[in-house]
C-alpha positions in Angstrom: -45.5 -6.8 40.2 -47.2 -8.3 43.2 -50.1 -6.9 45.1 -49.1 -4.7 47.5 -49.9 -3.0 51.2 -50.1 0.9 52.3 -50.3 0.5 55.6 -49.9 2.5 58.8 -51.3 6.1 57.5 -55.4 5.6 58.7 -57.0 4.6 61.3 -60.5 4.0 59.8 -62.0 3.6 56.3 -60.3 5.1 53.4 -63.0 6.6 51.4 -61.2 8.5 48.3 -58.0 8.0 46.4 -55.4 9.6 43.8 -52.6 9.4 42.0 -50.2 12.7 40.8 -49.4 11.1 37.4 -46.0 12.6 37.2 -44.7 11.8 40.6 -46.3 8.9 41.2 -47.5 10.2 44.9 -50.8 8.8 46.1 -53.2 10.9 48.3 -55.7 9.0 50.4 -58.7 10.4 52.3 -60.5 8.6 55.3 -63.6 8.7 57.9 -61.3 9.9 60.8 -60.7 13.1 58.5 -57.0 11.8 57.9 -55.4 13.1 54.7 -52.5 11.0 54.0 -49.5 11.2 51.3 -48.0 7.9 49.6 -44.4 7.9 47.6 -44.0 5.9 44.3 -42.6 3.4 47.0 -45.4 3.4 49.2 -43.9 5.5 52.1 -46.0 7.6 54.1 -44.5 10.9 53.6 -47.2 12.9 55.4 -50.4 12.6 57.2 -52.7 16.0 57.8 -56.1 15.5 59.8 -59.1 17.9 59.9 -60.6 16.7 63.2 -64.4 15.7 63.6 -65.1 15.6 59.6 -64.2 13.0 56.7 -61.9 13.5 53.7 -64.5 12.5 51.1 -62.6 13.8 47.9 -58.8 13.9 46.7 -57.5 15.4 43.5 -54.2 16.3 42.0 -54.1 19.1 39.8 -52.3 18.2 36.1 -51.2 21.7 35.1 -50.1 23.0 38.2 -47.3 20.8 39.9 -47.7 20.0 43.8 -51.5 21.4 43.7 -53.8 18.7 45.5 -57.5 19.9 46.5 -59.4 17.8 49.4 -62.8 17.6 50.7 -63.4 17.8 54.3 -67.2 18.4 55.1 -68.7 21.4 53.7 -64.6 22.3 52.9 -62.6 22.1 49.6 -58.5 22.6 50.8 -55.7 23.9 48.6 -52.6 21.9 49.4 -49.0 22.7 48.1 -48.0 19.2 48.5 -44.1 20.3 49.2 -45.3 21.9 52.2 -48.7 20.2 53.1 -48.6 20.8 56.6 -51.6 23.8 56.4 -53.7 24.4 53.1 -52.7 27.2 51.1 -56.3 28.1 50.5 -59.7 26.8 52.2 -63.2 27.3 50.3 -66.2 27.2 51.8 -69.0 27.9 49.8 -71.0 24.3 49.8 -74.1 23.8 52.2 -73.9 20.4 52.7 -71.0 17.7 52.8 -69.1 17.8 49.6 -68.9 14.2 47.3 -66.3 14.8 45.0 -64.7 17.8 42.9 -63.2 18.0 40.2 -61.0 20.4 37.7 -61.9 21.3 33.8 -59.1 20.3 31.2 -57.7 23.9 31.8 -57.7 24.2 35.3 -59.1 27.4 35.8 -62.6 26.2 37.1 -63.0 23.8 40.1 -66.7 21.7 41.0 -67.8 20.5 44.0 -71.0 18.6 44.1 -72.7 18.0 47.9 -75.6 16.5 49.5 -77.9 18.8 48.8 -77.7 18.0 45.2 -76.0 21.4 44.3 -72.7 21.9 42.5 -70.4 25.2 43.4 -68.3 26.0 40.3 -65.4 27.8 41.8 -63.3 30.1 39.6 -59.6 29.0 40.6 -57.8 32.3 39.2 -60.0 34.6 41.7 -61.2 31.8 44.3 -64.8 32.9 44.2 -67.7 30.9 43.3 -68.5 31.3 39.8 -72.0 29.8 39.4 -74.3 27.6 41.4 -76.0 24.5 39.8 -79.5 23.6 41.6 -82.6 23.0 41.7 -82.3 19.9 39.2 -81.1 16.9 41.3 -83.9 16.2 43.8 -81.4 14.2 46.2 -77.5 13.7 47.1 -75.8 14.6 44.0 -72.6 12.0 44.2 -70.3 12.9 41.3 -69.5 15.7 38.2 -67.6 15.9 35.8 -66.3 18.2 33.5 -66.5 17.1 29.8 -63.7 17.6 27.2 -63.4 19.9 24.4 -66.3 21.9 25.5 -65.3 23.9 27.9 -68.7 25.3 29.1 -70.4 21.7 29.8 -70.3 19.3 32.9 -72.4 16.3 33.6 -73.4 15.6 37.1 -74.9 12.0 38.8 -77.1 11.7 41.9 -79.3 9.7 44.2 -82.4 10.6 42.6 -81.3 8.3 39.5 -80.8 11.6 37.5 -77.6 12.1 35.0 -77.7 16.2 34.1 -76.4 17.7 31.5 -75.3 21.1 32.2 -73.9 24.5 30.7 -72.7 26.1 33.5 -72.1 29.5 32.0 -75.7 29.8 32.0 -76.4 28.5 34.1 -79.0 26.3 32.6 -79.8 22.3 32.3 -79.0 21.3 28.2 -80.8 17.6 28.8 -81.2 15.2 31.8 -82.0 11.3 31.4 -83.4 9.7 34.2 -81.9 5.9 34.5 -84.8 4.4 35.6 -86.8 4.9 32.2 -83.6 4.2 30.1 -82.9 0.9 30.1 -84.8 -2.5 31.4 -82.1 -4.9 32.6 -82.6 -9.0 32.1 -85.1 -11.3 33.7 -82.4 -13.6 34.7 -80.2 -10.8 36.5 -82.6 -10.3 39.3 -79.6 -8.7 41.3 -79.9 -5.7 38.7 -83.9 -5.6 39.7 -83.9 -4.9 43.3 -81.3 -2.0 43.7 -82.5 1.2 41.8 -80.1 2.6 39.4 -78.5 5.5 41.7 -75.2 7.5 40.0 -72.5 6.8 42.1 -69.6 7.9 39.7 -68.9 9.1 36.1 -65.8 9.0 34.2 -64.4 10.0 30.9 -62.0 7.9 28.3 -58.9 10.8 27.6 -60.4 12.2 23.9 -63.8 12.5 25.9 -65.7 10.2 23.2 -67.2 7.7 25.7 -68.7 8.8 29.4 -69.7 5.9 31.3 -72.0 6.4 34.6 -71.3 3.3 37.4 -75.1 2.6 39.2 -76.5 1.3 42.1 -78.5 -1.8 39.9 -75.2 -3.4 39.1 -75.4 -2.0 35.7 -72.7 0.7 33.7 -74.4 2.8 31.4 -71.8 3.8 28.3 -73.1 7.1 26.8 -71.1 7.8 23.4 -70.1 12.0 23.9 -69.1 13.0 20.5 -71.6 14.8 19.9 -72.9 17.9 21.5 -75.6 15.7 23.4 -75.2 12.5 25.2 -76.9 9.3 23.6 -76.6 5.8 25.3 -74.6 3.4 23.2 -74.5 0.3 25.5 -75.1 -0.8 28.9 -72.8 -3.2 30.6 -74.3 -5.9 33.3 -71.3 -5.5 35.5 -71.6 -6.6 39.0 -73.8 -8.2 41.3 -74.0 -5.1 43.8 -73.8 -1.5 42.7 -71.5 -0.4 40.8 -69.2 2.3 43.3 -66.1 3.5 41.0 -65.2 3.7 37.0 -62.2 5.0 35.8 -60.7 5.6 32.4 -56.9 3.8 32.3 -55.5 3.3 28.7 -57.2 4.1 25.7 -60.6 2.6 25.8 -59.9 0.0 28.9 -62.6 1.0 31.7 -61.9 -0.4 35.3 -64.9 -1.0 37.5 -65.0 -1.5 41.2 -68.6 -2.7 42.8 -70.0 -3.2 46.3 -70.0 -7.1 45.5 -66.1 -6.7 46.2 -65.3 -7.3 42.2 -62.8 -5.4 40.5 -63.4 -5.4 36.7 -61.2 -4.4 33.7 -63.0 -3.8 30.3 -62.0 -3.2 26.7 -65.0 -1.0 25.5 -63.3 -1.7 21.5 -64.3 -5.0 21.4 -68.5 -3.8 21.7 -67.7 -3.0 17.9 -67.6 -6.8 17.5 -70.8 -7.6 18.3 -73.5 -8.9 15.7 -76.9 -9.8 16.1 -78.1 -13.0 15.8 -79.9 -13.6 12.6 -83.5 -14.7 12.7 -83.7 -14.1 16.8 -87.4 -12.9 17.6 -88.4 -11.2 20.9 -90.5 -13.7 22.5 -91.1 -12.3 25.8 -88.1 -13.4 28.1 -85.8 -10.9 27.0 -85.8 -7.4 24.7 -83.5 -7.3 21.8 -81.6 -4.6 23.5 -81.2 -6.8 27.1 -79.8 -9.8 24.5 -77.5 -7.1 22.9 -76.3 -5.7 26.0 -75.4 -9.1 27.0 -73.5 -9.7 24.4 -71.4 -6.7 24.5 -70.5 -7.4 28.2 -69.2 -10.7 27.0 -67.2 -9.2 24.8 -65.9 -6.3 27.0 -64.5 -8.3 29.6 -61.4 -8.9 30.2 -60.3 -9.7 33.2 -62.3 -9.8 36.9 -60.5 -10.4 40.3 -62.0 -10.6 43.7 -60.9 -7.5 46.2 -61.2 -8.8 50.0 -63.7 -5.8 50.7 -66.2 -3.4 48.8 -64.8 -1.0 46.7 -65.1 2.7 47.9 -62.8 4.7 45.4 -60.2 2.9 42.9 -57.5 4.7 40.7 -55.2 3.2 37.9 -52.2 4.9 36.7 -49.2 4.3 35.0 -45.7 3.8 36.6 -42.5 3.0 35.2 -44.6 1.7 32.1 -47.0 -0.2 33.9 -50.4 0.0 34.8 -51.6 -0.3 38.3 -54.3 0.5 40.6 -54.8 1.3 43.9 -57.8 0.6 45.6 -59.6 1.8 49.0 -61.8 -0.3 50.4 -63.7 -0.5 53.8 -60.3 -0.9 55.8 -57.7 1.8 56.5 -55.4 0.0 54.4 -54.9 0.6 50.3 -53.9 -1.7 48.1 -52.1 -2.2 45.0 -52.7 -4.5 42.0 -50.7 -4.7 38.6 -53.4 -3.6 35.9 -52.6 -6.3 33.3 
C-alpha cells in the first residue's frame, strides 16, 4: 500500500484522530472546530462543525456500534455516526477545555481530563458525572486512561510532570511518580536535558501488561502493569523533540510519533534480549541504568520514517489484514502509511 492523502474535509490543523476498528471509518478533529468522517476508502462522508471552539478529542466506542464521543471546548458530544448531523447527547460538566476522553473496557464509564488538571468520570448508563478527580495534578492534565482488568483504576498524565494512579470509586490517589526524579537520561543526549519530562499521552498494549507514558524530554517511559501497582521497567530514548502520541498496534509493537516530525515503530519483546555487559564499571559518564536503557532502545527499534510535519495525534489499525496508520499533523490534511 502506498502513502496516502485525506484531503478536502479541514480547513486548519487536525489535532485528534480515530479509527472504528470494525468499519474502518476514520473521525478527525481540528482547530476550526470541524469534526470530519473518513470511509475505509478515504471519502469524506460527513463534516459537523461546533463554531468558535476546537475538536481536541475523538473516540469510537467498541461495544456500542455507530457511537463516537468528541471534544469540543469544555463539551464531550454523543454522535450516532449513521445520523451525525446533531449529537445525540452533549455533556457538560468540565471547567476547562477538555484533552482527551476515553471509555473503560466495558463501556459503562466515560473520562474526560481538562486544563485544569481535573478528570470528570461520567457514568454512560445515566449520563451524570460519577466522580471528580482533583486536586492532584497541579497543571493541564493532557491524557487518562483506563487500565484493564481492574475496573476501578485509571492512570492520568499532566504538565506538572506527574503520572497518577487513581481508584476512582474512591475517589482517592493509590501512587503517583513524578518523572522528573525517575529517571536521569544520558550525557550525550543533551536533546533529552533541556525539555522537562511533561505527559503528553499514555497508552496500553491489549492484555494491559505494559503502559508506556510519551514525554516532553524525548524519552518513553515503559511501566510494566501486571501488578496491582505500576513499576518502571525501561525507558526508551525515542526522539529528539517530545514525544506527542503512543499507541498500542499488534501485540507488543508500540508506535511513537514526536515533535521532531519522526514516526517510530517498536517491538517492546526484543528488551528481553538485552544483557549487560560483563565487567562494565560506572565511571562517571553514564549510570548503569542510562547504558541499559540504551541498549534496549537499540533493540526495540524497528523501523523509523520521517513525517513532513510534527505529529499531533497518530492511530494504527488494522484493515483488510494490514496494519496502517493515520496520522494528523500541523496541516488539515491526514495521512496514511502502511505499518510494516
Amino acid at each position: 500500500m502506498a502513502v496516502s492523502l485525506l484531503t478536502g474535509g479541514h480547513t486548519s490543523e487536525v489535532l485528534c484522530i480515530d479509527v472504528d476498528k470494525s468499519t474502518g471509518t476514520i473521525a478527525s478533529g481540528s482547530e476550526d472546530g470541524d469534526l470530519c468522517l473518513w470511509s475505509s476508502a478515504g471519502e469524506l462522508t460527513h463534516k459537523y462543525t461546533r463554531p468558535d471552539t476546537d475538536c481536541t478529542s475523538v473516540l469510537f466506542a467498541k461495544e456500542k456500534p455507530n457511537t463516537l464521543f468528541a471534544a469540543f471546548g469544555t463539551e464531550v458530544l454523543t454522535f450516532d455516526t449513521t445520523r451525525p448531523q446533531e449529537p445525540t447527547y452533549v455533556f457538560n460538566s468540565n471547567q476547562d477545555e477538555v484533552n482527551q476522553v476515553v471509555l473503560d473496557e466495558k463501556e459503562q464509564f466515560l473520562a474526560a481530563c481538562d486544563d485544569s488538571g481535573e478528570i470528570k468520570v461520567f457514568g454512560l448508563s445515566d449520563r451524570k458525572v460519577f466522580k471528580t478527580l482533583r486536586f492532584k495534578h497541579t497543571n493541564i492534565c493532557s491524557t487518562v486512561l483506563f487500565r484493564s482488568k481492574r475496573p476501578w483504576e485509571i492512570l492520568s498524565g499532566g504538565m506538572d510532570c506527574r503520572l497518577i494512579h487513581w481508584d476512582f470509586s474512591k475517589p482517592k490517589c493509590l501512587n503517583q511518580f513524578n518523572m522528573q526524579e525517575l529517571h536521569s537520561t544520558s550525557n550525550d543526549a543533551s536533546a533529552y536535558m533541556i525539555n522537562p519530562p511533561f505527559i503528553h499521552h499514555l497508552a496500553k498494549n491489549a492484555d494491559g501488561s505494559l503502559t508506556a507514558c510519551a514525554l516532553e524530554n524525548g524519552l518513553i517511559a515503559v511501566f510494566d502493569s501486571t501488578q496491582k501497582h505500576l513499576h518502571e521497567k525501561f525507558c526508551l530514548h525515542a526522539h529528539q523533540q517530545g514525544v506527542s502520541q503512543l499507541h498500542f498496534a499488534a501485540d507488543n509493537t508500540l508506535v511513537s510519533g514526536g515533535n521532531d516530525s519522526k514516526i517510530v515503530v517498536w517491538d517492546l519483546n526484543k528488551a528481553e534480549q538485552y544483557e549487560a555487559p560483563a565487567g562494565v564499571v560506572a565511571n562517571g559518564d553514564s549510570a548503569p541504568e542510562d547504558r541499559r536503557n540504551e541498549g534496549i532502545t537499540g533493540l526495540c527499534k524497528v523501523n523509523s520514517l520521517t513525517h513532513p510535519q510534527k505529529v499531533n495525534w497518530l492511530a494504527p489499525f488494522l484493515h483488510e489484514d494490514q496494519w496502517r496508520m493515520v496520522v494528523a499533523d500541523q496541516t488539515s490534511d491526514l495521512t496514511i502509511y502502511p505499518l510494516s
